[in-house]
N, C-alpha and C positions, 0 to 999 in steps of 0.2 A: 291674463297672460297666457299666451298660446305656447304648448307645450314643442320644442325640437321636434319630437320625434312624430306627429302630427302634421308639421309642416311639407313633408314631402308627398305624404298621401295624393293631396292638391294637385300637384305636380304631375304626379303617375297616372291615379287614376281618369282627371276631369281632363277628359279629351275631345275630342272633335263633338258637340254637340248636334246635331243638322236635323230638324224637323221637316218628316216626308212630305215628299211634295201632292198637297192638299189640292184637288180641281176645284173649280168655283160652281159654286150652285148653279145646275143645270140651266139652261133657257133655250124656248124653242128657238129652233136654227131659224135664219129671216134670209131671204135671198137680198142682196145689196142691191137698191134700187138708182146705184149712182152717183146718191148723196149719201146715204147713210149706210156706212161698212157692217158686212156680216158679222154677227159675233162667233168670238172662239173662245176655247177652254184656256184661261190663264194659269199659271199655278203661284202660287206663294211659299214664300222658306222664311221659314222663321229667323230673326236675328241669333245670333249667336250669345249666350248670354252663363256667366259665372259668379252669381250672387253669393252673399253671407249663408243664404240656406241652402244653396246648394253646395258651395264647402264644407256645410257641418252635416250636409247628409253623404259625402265623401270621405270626411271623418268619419262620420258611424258605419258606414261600410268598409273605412279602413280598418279601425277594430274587429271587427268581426272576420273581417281575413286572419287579420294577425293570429285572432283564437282560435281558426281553424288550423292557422301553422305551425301552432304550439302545441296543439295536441296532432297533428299528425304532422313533424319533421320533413319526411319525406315529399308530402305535396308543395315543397318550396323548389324545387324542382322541377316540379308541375308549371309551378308560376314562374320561373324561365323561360319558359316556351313563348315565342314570338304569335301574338294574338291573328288572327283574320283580320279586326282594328287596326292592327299597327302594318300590318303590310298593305291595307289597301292606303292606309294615309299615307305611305312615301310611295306608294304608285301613284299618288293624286297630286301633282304638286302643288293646287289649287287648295284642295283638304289641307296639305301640311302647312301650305303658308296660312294657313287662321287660325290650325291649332296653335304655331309658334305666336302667331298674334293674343291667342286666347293665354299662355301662358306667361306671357308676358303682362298682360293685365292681372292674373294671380299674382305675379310673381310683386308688383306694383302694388295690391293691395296688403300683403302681406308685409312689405315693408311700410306701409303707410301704418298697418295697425301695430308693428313693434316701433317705432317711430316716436306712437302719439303715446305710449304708454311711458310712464314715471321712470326715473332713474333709478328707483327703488325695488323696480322688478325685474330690471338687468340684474342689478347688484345682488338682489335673492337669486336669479340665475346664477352669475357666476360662483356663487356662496356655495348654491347646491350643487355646480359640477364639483366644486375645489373639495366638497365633504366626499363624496361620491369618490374621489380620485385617491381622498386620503383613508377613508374606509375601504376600500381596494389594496392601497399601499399596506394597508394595517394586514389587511386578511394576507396579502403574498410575503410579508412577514412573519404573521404565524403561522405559515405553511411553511416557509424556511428555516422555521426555530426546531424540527427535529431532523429536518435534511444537514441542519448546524452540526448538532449532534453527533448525525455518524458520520459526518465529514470526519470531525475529531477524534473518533472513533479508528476510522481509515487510518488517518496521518498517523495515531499513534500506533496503529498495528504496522503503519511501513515502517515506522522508526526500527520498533521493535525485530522487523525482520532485517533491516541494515544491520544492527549489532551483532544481528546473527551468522549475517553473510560475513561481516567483520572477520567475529571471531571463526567461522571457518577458514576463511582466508590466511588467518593466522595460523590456525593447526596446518593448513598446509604448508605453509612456509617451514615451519619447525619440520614437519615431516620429511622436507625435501632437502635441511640442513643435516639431518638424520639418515636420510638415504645420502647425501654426497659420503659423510664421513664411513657409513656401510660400507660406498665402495670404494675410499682410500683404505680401508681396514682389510677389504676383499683383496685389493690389486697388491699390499705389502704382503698379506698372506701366500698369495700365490708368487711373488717371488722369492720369501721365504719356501716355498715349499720347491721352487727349481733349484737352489741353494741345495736344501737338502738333497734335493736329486742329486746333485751335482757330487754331494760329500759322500753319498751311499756308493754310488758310481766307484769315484776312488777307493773308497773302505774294501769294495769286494776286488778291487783289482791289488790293492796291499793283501787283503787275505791271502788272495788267487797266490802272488808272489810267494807270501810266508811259506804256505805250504808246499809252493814248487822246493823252496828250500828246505824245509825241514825233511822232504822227501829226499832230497838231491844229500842231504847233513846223512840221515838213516841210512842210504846207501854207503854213503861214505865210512861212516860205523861197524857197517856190517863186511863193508871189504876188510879192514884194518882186522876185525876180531879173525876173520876168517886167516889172515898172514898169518895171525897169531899162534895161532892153534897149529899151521903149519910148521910152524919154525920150532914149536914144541915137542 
């Protein structure tokens, strides 16, 4: 059973094959006598050609990227970069039309050989993604069993500061039921105290009076004693 992640190597790497063009074994030049044509240099191109061993030596060059990639991250970004290869194939339209031929033929073989294999080795596939998905599920579970924690953690410190806000909320209420009655206590005060303005006001104007009299009674006393004393 060929493994997923194998399968796309194929694809990326096994590109445009073309064997340079080879001249044919020299021969002396013959001048054309009329009947029999001069000879010339022919060349020949090799078929294009994508065997079982050349996908698994595709494969072993795919591995061996990979472990360059893993130990150096960075050069995957390297391998981003658009090849000389890949830009002369879509300048070529000739080149491109036999690579897309070429992978089309992979892509034919590769399903011919999941295809011919047993129902028992899908089923092992899908076995080992569905394990693979639930040991992932398991592990982002016990990574969220102590982010659980101080969730609850959280929640019960906001509770905790609600009742707080609560009961401030509350003391201010009382405070402000406290401060109204302040200042009805204030505002009867001060008119209590123009009241008493008001009574001090009169008391020194009755004073004022008494004494205009008791002076006005003394005068009057002091005339009379004074007749008195005359007549005597």
């Amino acid at each position: 059973m060929y493994c997923k992640h194998y399968l796309l190597p194929c694809l990326e790497v096994c590109t445009l094959l073309k064997a340079p063009t080879v001249p044919s074994p020299p021969v002396p030049p013959r001048v054309s006598n009329g009947n029999t044509p001069g000879q010339v240099l022919t060349s020949t191109i090799a078929p294009v050609v994508c065997t079982i061993g050349l996908w698994k030596l595709l494969v072993m060059r795919r591995k061996k990227r990979e472990r360059k990639l893993n130990l150096n991250p960075l050069s995957r970004l390297e391998a981003l970069k658009p090849t000389h290869t890949a830009s002369r194939i879509e300048s070529d339209p000739h080149m491109n039309e036999q690579s897309e031929k070429m992978i089309t033929n992979v892509k034919t073989l590769l399903v011919n050989n999941f295809t011919s294999k047993t129902t028992a080795n899908v089923e092992d596939m899908v076995n080992f993604d569905i394990g693979a998905f639930t040991m992932k599920t398991g592990k982002g579970k016990g990574e969220m069993e102590p982010l659980e924690g101080e969730i609850e953690e959280a929640e019960e410190e906001i509770r905790r500061m609600k009742q707080v806000v609560a009961n401030i909320e509350n003391d201010v209420k009382c405070l402000k039921c406290y401060e109204e009655k302040c200042e009805a206590g204030l505002k009867s005060a001060q008119a209590d105290l123009v009241k008493l303005a008001t009574q001090l006001e009169a008391a020194k104007t009755l004073k004022k009076e008494i004494e205009q009299r008791k002076n006005a009674a003394l005068l009057e006393i002091e005339s009379i004693r004074k007749r008195l004393r005359d007549t005597l």
